[in-house]
ROTOR-381130 format. One record per residue (C-alpha): x negated, y negated, z. Coordinates in steps of 0.2 Angstrom, whole numbers, padded with zeros to 4 digits, always signed. Each point is the difference from the previous one (the first is absolute). Layout:
N
XYZ...
END
This chain:
383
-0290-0573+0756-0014-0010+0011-0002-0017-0001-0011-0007-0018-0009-0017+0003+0010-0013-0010-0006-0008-0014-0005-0018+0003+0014-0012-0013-0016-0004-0010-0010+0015-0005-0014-0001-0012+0004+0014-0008+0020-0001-0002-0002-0019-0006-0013+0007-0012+0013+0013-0008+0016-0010+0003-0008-0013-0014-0003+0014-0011+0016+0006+0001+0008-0015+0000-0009-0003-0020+0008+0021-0002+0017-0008+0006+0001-0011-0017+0008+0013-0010+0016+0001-0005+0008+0014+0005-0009-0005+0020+0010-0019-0003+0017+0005-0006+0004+0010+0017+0002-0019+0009+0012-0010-0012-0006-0016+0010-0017+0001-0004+0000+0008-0015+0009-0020-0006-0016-0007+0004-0010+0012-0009+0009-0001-0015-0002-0020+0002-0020+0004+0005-0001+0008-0018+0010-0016-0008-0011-0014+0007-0013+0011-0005+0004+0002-0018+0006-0019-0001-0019-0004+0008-0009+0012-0015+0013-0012-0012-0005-0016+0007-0019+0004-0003+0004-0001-0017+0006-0016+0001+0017+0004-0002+0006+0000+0017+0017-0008+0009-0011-0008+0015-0018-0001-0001-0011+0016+0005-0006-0006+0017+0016-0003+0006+0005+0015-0008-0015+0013+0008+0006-0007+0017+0015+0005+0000-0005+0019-0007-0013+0001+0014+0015-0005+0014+0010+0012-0007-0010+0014-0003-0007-0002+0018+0017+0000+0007+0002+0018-0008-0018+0007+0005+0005-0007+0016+0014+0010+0002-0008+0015-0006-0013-0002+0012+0011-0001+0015+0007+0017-0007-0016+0007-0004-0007-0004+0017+0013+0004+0011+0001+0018-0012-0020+0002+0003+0003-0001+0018+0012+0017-0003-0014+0009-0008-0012-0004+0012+0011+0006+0015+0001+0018-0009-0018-0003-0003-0004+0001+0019+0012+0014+0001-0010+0010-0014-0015-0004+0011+0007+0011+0015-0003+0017-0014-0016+0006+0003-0009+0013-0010-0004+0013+0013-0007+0018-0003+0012+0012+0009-0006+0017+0005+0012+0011-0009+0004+0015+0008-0005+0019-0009+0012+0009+0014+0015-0012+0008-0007+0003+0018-0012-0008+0010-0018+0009-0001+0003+0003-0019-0015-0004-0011+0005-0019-0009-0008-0009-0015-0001-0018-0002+0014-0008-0015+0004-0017+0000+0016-0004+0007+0006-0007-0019+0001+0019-0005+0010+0008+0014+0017+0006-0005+0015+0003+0011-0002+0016+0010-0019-0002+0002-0008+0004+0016-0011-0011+0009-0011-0001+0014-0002-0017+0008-0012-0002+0016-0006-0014+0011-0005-0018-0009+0009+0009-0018+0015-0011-0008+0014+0010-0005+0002+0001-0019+0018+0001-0003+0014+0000+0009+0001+0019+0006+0011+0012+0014-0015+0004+0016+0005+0019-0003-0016+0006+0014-0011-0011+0013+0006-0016+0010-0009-0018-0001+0000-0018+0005+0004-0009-0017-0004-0019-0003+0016-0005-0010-0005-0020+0000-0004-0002-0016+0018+0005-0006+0011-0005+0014-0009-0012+0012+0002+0010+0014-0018-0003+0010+0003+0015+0012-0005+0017-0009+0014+0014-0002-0002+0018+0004+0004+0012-0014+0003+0020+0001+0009+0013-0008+0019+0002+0001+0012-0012+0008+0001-0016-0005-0017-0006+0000-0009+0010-0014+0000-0012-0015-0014-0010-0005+0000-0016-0011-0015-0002-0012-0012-0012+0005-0001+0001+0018-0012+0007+0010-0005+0017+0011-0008-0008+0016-0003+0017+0011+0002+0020-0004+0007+0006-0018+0014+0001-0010+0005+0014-0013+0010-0010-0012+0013+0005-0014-0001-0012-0011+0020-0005-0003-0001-0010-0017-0011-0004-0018-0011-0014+0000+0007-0016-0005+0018+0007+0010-0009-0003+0017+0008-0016+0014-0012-0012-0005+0003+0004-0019+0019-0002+0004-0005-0016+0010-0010-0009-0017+0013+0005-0011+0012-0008+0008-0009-0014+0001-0005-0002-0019+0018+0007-0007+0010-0013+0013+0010-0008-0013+0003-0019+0000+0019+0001-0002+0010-0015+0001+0009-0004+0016+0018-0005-0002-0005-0018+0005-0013+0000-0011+0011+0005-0013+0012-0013+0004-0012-0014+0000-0007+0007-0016+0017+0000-0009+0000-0022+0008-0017-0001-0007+0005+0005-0017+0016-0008+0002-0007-0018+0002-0015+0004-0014+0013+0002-0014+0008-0014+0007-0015-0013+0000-0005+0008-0018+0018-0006-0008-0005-0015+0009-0016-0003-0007+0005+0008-0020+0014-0014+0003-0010-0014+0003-0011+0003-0016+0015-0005-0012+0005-0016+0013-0018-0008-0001+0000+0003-0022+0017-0008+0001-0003-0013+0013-0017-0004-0009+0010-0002-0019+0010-0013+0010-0010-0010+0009-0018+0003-0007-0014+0007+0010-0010+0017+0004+0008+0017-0003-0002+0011+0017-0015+0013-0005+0003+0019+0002-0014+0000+0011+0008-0012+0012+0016+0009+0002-0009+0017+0001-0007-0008+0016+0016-0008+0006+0008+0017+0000-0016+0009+0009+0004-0016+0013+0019+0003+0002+0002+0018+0002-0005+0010+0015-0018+0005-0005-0008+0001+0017+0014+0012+0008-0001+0010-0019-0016+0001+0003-0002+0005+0016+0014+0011+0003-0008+0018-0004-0017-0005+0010+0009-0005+0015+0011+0019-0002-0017+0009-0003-0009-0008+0015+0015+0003+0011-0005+0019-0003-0016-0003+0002+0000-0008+0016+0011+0016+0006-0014+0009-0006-0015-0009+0010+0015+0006+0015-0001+0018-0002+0015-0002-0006+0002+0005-0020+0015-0008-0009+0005+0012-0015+0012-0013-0008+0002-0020+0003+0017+0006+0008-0008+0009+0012-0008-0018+0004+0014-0010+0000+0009+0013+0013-0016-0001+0012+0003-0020-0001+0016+0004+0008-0007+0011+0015-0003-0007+0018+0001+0017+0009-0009+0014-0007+0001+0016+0014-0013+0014-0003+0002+0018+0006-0020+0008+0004+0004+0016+0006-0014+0002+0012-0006-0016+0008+0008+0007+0018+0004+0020-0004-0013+0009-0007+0015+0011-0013-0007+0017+0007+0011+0013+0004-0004+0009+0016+0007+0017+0009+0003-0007+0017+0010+0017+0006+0006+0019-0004+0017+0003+0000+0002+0019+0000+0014+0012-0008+0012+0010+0014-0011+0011+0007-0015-0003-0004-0015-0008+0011-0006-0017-0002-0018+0006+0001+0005+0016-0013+0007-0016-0014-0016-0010+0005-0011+0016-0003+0007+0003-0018+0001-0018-0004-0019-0004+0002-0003+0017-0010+0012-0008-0014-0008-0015+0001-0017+0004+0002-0005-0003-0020+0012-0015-0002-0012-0016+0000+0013-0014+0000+0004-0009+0016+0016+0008+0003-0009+0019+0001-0014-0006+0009+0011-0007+0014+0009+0017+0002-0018+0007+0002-0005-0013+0013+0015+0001+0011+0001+0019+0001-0017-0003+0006+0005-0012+0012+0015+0006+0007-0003+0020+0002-0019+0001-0003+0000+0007-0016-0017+0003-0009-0002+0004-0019-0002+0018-0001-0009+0013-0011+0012+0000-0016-0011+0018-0006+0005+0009+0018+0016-0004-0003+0001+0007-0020+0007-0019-0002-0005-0010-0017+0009-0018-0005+0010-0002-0013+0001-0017-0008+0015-0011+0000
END
């Protein structure tokens, strides 16, 4: 996957839709999934309804103070929402820059699968699996696809950040072709190996919009201490209504307003860790993301936290994988130059590395030149 430029912390355009989000966020069924939170949310709608009350002129504290205490709250929620949104929004917009990458091409579809066929232009959106294509110089492939005639110098950087071109052929190891990437020199006759929307890059946005935010077992675990001191503190502030009636009944004085205790309990429990707990578990994935690196669960994210040494095997980078005839060992009896003879003949129709090579070093080693297959009454047959 190549690099994708990061996203600056404050976008215009992510802060724009986190705030709108964050008002979408409000509704019940978004609240309830954080008990913490959804405390404070319940109390938001209290003070509200005590405020609407005290318009009235029946109020248990006057309005002002009253609407002060609704606006804290309420922007302690939205708050939370935000963080959430914002931290989701970068998400999207990391399979947004993925979804860029899919380009709408016009492939040239193949009437014969062989190169020289007559071809007709179709947009690479309406190839199906076992289409033919032909992709020449400049051309991007359109699907991922098996090179099944020709041999080229292909531009893979856009999928896997490798800045050197790659040569693929028919056969061998080197014939497959990922959608996206880009025919730099000759032509490729392509099979196309999948459907649309089944291509890498599909599979790459997929993962990256289905990655689910499951809860780590740390996150869990705080989760249960969070909830655990929330019902706490509320037994604590549901006491202290009683106390202050019976207090006031004996000395005289000012009963403590709901409004007042609906704030002390948003003060006592953990409202900021509540609150931010699921952001800071969607923009750990994230920030895998803006990596290269995509995070399918927050587990996943809490095991990369534990890595120091990560060891990666590019087949490649000092052996170029192809497999090469280096000698002819004959059978008892029979003549090295007599096996070399009948091996190029055998190999003579075989485009992959391998076959090629047999073809080379028989020319090499006994001087060997392709011959006349009609003289000989000889025809290939296909493996």
């Amino acid at each position: 996957m190549s690099k994708q430029a990061r996203l600056p912390l404050f976008d215009r355009g992510l802060l724009l839709t986190a705030c709108l989000d964050a008002f979408k966020k409000l509704l019940p069924q978004a609240q309830w999934k954080n008990p913490v939170m959804f405390v404070v949310y319940l109390g938001s709608i209290l003070t509200t309804l005590l405020w609407f009350q005290s318009l009235g002129g029946k109020g248990e504290a006057p309005s002002g103070f009253i609407l002060s205490i609704t606006l804290w709250l309420w922007f302690t929620v939205l708050f939370a929402n935000f963080a959430e949104a914002l931290a989701e929004g970068r998400s999207r917009a990391q399979a947004a820059s993925l979804r860029g990458m899919k380009r709408q091409t016009l492939a040239k579809l193949l009437k014969q699968p062989r190169h020289g066929s007559a071809w007709m232009p179709m947009p690479s959106s309406e190839l199906l699996k076992d289409n033919v294509v032909l992709i020449e110089a400049g051309d991007l492939v359109p699907l991922d696809g098996v090179v099944i005639e020709g041999v080229a110098s292909v531009d893979e950087s856009a999928i896997t950040g490798e800045s050197a071109p790659v040569i693929r052929e028919a056969g061998g190891d080197f014939s497959s072709v990922t959608g996206g990437t880009k025919v730099l020199s000759d032509w490729l006759v392509v099979r196309i190996s999948v459907n649309p929307g089944e291509s890498f890059l599909d599979r790459m946005i997929s993962m990256v919009e289905t990655a689910k935010r499951q809860k780590t077992p740390n996150e869990v675990a705080l989760n249960i201490l969070l909830v655990g001191l929330t019902f706490l503190f509320l037994l604590v502030i549901v006491t202290l209504g009683p106390s202050s009636m019976f207090a006031v009944a004996m000395s005289g004085g000012d009963v403590v307003s709901a409004t007042v205790l609906v704030a002390l309990l948003v003060c006592l429990i953990p409202t900021t860790i509540g609150g931010l707990l699921s952001a800071i578990g969607v923009a750990g994935m994230s920030r895998m993301m803006s990596a290269n690196v995509i995070a399918t669960s927050g587990r996943a994210v809490e095991a990369a936290g534990d890595i120091d040494v990560l060891l990666l095997d590019k087949t490649g980078t000092i052996t170029l994988g192809n497999r090469q005839a280096s000698s002819f060992l004959p059978a008892p009896g029979v003549k090295e130059s007599e096996l070399a003879d009948a091996a190029q003949l055998a190999s003579l129709a075989d485009e992959t590395p391998e076959g090629r090579s047999i073809v080379v070093l028989a020319k090499q080693k006994f001087d060997l030149r392709a011959r006349d297959l009609n003289a000989l009454g000889a025809s290939f047959v296909h493996f």
